[in-house]
PLY file of the C-alpha trace (Angstrom):
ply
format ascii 1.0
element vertex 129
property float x
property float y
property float z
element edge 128
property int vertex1
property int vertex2
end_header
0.00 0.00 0.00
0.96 3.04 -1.20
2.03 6.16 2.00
-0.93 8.24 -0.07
-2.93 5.24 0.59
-2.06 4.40 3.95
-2.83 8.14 5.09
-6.63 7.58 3.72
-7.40 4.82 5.54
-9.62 5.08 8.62
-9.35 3.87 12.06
-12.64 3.42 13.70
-12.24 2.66 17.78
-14.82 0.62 18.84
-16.03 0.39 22.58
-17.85 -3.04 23.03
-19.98 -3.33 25.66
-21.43 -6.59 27.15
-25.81 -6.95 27.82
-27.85 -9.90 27.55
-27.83 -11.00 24.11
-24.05 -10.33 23.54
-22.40 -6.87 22.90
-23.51 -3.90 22.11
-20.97 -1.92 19.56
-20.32 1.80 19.82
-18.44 3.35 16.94
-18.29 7.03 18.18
-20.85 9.17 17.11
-21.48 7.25 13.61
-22.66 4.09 14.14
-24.07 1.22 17.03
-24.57 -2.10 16.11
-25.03 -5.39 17.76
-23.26 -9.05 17.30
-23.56 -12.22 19.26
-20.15 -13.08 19.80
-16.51 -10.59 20.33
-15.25 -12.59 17.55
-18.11 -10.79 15.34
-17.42 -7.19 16.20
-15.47 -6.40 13.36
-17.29 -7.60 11.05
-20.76 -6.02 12.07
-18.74 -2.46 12.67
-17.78 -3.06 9.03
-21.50 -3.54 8.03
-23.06 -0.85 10.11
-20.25 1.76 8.73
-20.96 0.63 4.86
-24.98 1.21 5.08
-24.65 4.37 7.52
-22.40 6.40 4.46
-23.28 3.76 1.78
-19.89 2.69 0.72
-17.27 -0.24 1.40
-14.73 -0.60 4.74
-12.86 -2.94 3.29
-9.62 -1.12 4.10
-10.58 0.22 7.35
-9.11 -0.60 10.46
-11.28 -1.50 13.41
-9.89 -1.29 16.87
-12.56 -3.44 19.51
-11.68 -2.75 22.64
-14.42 -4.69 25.13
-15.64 -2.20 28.24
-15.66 -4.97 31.46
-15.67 -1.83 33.89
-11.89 -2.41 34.67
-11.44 -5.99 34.13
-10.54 -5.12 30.64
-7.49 -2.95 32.03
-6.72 -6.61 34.63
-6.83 -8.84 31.30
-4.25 -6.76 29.18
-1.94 -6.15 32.59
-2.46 -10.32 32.62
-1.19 -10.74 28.58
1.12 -8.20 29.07
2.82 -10.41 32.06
2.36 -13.32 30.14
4.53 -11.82 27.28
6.83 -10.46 29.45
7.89 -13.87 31.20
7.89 -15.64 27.86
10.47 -13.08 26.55
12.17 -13.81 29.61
12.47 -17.12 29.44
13.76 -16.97 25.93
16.72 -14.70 26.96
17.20 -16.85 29.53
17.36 -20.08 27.68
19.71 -18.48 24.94
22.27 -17.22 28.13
22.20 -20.85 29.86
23.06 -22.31 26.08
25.93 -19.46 25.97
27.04 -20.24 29.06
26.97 -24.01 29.18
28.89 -23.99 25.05
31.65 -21.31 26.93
32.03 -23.95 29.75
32.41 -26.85 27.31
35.07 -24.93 25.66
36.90 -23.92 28.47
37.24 -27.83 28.91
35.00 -28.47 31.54
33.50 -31.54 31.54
30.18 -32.70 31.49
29.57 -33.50 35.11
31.22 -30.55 36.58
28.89 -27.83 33.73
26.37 -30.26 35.51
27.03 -29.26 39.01
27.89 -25.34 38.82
24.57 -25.18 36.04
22.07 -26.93 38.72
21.44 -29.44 35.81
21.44 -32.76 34.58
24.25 -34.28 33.02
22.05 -35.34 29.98
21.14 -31.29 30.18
23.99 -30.30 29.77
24.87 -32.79 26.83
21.57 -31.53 25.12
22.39 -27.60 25.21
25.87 -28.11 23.80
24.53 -30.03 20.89
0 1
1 2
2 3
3 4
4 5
5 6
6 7
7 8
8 9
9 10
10 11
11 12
12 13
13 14
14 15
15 16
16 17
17 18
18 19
19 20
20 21
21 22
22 23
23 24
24 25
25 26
26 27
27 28
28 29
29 30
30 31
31 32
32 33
33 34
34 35
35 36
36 37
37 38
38 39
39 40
40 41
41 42
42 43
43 44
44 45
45 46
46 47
47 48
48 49
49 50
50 51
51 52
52 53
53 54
54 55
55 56
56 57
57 58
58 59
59 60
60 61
61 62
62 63
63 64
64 65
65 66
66 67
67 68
68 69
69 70
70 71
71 72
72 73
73 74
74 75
75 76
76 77
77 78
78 79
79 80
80 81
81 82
82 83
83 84
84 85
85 86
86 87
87 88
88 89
89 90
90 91
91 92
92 93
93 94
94 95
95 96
96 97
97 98
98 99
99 100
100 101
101 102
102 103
103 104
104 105
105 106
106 107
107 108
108 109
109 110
110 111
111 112
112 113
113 114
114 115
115 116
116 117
117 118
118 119
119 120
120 121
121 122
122 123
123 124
124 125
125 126
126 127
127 128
């Protein structure tokens, strides 16, 4: 996509809110719709834009944030933690390989990696394969 392209399309922030039936969908002042399920939002947004001003959305982008009074804010803080301790544990993993390989070459064997690492021998053998 063109940058002269890119500048025309529209982001539409879309506040979903839960009631009985499913959520209620509240796109500013232009449009309110309704779908069943979260997973429909988009889609309905999409509709509800193209017969309020009559042309396609196709391009749009369609931001659905769902209102839980709060809860919302506690489930991103959640993923965000989530994320955080899985890029953790990466870097981690990638320093215990570096470290185990820099013992190995420094000609330390197998059992003693073992001991200063807190690991098993067959650990060890694995990382510096």
């Amino acid at each position: 996509m063109s940058a002269e392209r890119a500048a025309e399309v529209n982001t539409y922030e879309v506040r979903a809110v839960r009631w009985a039936k499913g959520w209620e969908l509240y796109v500013g002042d232009d449009c309110l719709t309704q779908c069943k399920t979260l997973d429909q939002a988009e889609h309905m947004v999409r509709e509800c834009l193209e017969v309020t001003y009559d042309r396609p959305f196709d391009d749009a982008v369609i931001n659905v944030t769902a209102d839980l009074g709060g809860l919302e804010r506690e489930a991103l803080a959640a993923r965000q933690a989530v994320e955080a301790a899985t890029a953790a544990q990466t870097s981690a993993a990638a320093r215990y390989r570096k470290v185990v390989a820099a013992l190995r070459a420094n000609g330390l064997p197998v059992a003693a990696i073992a001991e200063v690492m807190g690991i098993s021998k067959a650990r060890v053998s694995q990382l510096t394969r």
